[in-house]
C-alpha positions as CSV (number, residue, x, y, z in Angstrom):
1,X,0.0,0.0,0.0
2,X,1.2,3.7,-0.7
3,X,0.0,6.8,0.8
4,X,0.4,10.4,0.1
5,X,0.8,13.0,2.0
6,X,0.5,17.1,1.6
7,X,3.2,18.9,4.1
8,X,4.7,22.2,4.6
9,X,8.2,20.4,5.4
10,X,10.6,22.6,3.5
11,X,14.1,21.7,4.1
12,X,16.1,18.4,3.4
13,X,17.4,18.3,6.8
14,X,13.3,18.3,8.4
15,X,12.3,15.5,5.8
16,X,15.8,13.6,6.8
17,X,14.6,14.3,10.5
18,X,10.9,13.3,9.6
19,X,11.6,10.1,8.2
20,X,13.5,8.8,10.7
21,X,10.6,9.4,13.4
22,X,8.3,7.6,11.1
23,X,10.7,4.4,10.2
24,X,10.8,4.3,14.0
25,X,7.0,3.9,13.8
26,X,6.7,2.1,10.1
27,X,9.8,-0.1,9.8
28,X,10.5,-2.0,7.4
29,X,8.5,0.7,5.0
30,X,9.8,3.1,2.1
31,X,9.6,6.6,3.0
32,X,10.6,9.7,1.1
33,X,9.3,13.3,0.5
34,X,9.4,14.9,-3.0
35,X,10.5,18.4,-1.2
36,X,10.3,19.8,-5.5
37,X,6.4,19.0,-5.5
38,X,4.6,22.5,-5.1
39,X,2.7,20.4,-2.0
40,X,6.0,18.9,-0.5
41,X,5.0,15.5,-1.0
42,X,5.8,12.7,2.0
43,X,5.3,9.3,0.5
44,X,5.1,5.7,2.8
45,X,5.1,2.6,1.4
46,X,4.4,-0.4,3.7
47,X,1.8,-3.2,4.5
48,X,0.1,-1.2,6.7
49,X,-0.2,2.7,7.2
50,X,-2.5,4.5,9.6
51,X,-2.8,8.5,8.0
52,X,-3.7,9.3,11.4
53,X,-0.7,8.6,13.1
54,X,1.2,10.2,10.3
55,X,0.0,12.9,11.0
56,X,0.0,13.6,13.9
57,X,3.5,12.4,14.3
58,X,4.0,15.4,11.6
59,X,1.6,17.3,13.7
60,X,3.8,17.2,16.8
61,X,6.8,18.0,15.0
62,X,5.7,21.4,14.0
63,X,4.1,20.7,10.3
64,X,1.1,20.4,8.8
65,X,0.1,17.3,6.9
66,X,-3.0,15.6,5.2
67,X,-3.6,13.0,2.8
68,X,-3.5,13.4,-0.4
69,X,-6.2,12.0,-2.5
C-alpha cells in the first residue's frame, strides 16, 4: 500500500529528520518526501499505514500534513 501526504516540510534536513521518526514507527516501510512537488510530497510505502498517526506524528513536530487523494 502507498500513501500520500501534503506537508509544509521545507528543508532536506526536516524530511531527513521526519523520516526517521516515522521508520521508527513504520519499519520495514519506504519513505521519502518529493520536497520539489509545489505540495512537499511525503510518500510511505508499507503493509500497513495508519494516516492518522502520520499525522500527527508530523503534527507534533511542527508541520502540517494531510492526505493526499
Amino acid at each position: 500500500m502507498i500513501e500520500v501526504f501534503k506537508t509544509n516540510v521545507q528543508e532536506v534536513e526536516q524530511s531527513n529528520l521526519i523520516v526517521g521518526k516515522l521508520l521508527e514507527h513504520f519499519p520495514n516501510s519506504i519513505i521519502n518526501f518529493d520536497l520539489e512537488d509545489c505540495d512537499k510530497i511525503l510518500r510511505i510505502q508499507a503493509s500497513f499505514i495508519c494516516n492518522t498517526s502520520v499525522i500527527e506524528l508530523l503534527n507534533s513536530c511542527g508541520y502540517h500534513c494531510e492526505t493526499l487523494l
